[in-house]
C-alpha positions in Angstrom: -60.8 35.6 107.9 -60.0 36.2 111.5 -56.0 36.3 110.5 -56.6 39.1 107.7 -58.2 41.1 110.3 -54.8 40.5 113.0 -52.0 41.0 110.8 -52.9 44.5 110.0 -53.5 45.0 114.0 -50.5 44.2 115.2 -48.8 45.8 112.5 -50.7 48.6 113.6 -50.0 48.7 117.3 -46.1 47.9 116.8 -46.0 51.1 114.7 -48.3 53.1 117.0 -45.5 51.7 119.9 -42.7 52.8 118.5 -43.9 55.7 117.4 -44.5 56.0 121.6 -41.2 55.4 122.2 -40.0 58.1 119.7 -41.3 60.6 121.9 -39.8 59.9 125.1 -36.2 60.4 123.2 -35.0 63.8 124.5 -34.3 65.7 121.1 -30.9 67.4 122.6 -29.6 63.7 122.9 -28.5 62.8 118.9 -26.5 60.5 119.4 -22.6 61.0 117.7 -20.7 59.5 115.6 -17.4 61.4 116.9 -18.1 60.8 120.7 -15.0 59.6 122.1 -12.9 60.2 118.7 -10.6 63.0 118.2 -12.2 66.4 117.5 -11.1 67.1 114.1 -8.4 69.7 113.9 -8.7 73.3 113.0 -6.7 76.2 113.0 -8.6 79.4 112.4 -8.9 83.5 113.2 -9.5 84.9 116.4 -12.8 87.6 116.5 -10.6 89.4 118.8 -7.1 89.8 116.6 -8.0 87.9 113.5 -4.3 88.1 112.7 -3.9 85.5 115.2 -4.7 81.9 114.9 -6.1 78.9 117.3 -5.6 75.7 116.7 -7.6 72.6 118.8 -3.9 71.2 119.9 -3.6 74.6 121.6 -5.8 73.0 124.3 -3.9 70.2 124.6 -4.1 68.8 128.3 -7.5 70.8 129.2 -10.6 70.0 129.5 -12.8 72.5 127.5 -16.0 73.4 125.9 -16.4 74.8 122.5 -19.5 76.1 121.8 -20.5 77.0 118.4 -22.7 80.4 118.2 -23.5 83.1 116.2 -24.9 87.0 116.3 -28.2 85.6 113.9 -28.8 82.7 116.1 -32.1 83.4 118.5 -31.5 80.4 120.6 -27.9 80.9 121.6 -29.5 85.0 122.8 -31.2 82.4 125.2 -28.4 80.5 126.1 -25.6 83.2 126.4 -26.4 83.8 130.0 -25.7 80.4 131.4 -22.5 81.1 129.3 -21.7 84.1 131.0 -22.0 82.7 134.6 -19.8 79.9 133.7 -17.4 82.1 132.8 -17.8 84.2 135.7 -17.5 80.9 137.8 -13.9 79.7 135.8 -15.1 76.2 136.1 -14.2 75.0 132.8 -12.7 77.4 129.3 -15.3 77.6 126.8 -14.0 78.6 123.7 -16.8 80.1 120.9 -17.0 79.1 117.3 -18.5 81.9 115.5 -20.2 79.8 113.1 -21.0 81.5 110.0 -21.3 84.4 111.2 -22.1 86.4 107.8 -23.5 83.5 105.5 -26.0 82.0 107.8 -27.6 85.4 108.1 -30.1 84.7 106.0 -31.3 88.4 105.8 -27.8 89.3 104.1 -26.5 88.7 100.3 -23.3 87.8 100.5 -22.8 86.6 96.9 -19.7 88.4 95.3 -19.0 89.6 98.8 -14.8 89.3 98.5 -13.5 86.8 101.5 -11.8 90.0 103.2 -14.7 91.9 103.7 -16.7 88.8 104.7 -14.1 87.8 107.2 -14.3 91.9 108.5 -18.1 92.1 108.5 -18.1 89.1 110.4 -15.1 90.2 113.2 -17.6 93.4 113.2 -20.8 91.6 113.9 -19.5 88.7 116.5 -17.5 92.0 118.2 -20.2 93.8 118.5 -22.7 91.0 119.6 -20.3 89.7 122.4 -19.7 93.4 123.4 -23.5 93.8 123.8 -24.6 90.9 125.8 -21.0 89.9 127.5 -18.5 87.7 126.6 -18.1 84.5 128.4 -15.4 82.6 125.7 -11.8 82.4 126.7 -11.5 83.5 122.8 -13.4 83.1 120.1 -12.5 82.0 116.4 -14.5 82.6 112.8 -15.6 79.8 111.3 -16.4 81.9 108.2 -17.4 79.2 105.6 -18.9 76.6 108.4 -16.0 73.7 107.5 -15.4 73.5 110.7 -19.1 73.0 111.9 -19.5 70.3 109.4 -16.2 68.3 110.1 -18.0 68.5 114.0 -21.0 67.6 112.5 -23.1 70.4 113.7 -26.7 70.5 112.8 -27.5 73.8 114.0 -26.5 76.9 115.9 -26.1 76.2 119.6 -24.6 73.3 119.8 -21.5 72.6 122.7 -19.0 70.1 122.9 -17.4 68.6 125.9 -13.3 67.5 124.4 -11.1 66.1 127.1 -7.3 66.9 127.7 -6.3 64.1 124.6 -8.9 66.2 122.4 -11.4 64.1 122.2 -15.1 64.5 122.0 -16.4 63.3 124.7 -19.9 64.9 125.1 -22.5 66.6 122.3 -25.1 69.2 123.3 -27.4 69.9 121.1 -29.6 73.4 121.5 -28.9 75.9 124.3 -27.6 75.0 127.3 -30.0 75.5 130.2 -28.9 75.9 133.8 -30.3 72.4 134.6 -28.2 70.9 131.8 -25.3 72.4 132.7 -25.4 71.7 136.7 -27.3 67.7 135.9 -25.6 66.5 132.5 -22.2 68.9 131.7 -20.3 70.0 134.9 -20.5 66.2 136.3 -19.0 65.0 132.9 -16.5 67.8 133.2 -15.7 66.3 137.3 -15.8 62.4 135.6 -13.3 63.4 133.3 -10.6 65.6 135.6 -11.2 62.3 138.2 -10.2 60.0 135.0 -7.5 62.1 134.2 
């Protein structure tokens, strides 16, 4: 009798446990699978001339964030000024991913929308939104279809990634980047990095 009544109770209490280890995970830390692989390569538009193309192996030899964003997303309004002092401070390039900028809108149809005037709403839009509330990106590119967010592995709109000068990953932020996180957790992996060189 007494052995019915334990089993249950320590099943109980190892789930309540983990369960209270669960929430002492911080929710920005997911861990990667492409931390310390290659980023995967892209070549894609510029917002500013989309004529012109970047590619990752343009960075070659840098150490650089790219931070994926877009003009929709309400947490990367929040986290645009921390951007904007980094750049103003030229510690490290960030470059933006303008992550679907038109079809994650979710107030627009973009259904039979041809891929030019996609690719010009959304050079519009991003233009406009970076003209608005400053731009702190060395450039930005259009990741129009979000190919490029998914090869990365992005789960949502801000997210940052640290790449060294061999282009790989070697930090994931997940969310928008407060001023803590980026003086505690991302300038010192930027400094360990450069010291590794």
């Amino acid at each position: 009798m007494k052995a019915k009544f334990l089993v249950p109770l320590f099943l109980f209490l190892g789930l309540v446990g983990f369960l209270a280890f669960g929430l002492t995970l911080n929710p920005r830390e997911v861990p990667s699978p492409l931390i310390d692989k290659p980023a995967p390569a892209f070549t894609l538009a510029r917002v500013d001339d989309p004529a012109q193309q970047f590619a990752l192996a343009d960075m070659r030899g840098k150490v650089w964030l790219l931070n994926v964003w877009a003009s929709w997303c309400v947490a990367c309004r929040q986290e645009h000024p921390v951007l904007v002092d980094l750049a103003r401070r030229d510690v490290v390039p960030v470059v933006g991913l303008n992550y679907k900028e038109v079809r994650g809108d979710g107030q627009l149809d973009v259904r039979g929308m041809a891929p030019e005037a996609e690719t010009t709403l959304a050079v519009e839009r991003a233009r406009r939104w970076l003209g608005d509330h400053g731009n702190p990106y060395m450039l930005s590119v259009l990741d129009i279809d979000g190919r490029v967010g998914i090869d990365f592995g992005v789960y949502g709109v801000p997210e940052t990634f640290l790449i060294d000068g061999n282009g790989k990953i070697r930090y994931k932020h997940i969310g928008p980047i407060t001023p803590e996180n980026l003086q505690q957790v991302i300038l010192p992996k930027v400094e360990e990095i450069r010291r590794a060189g």
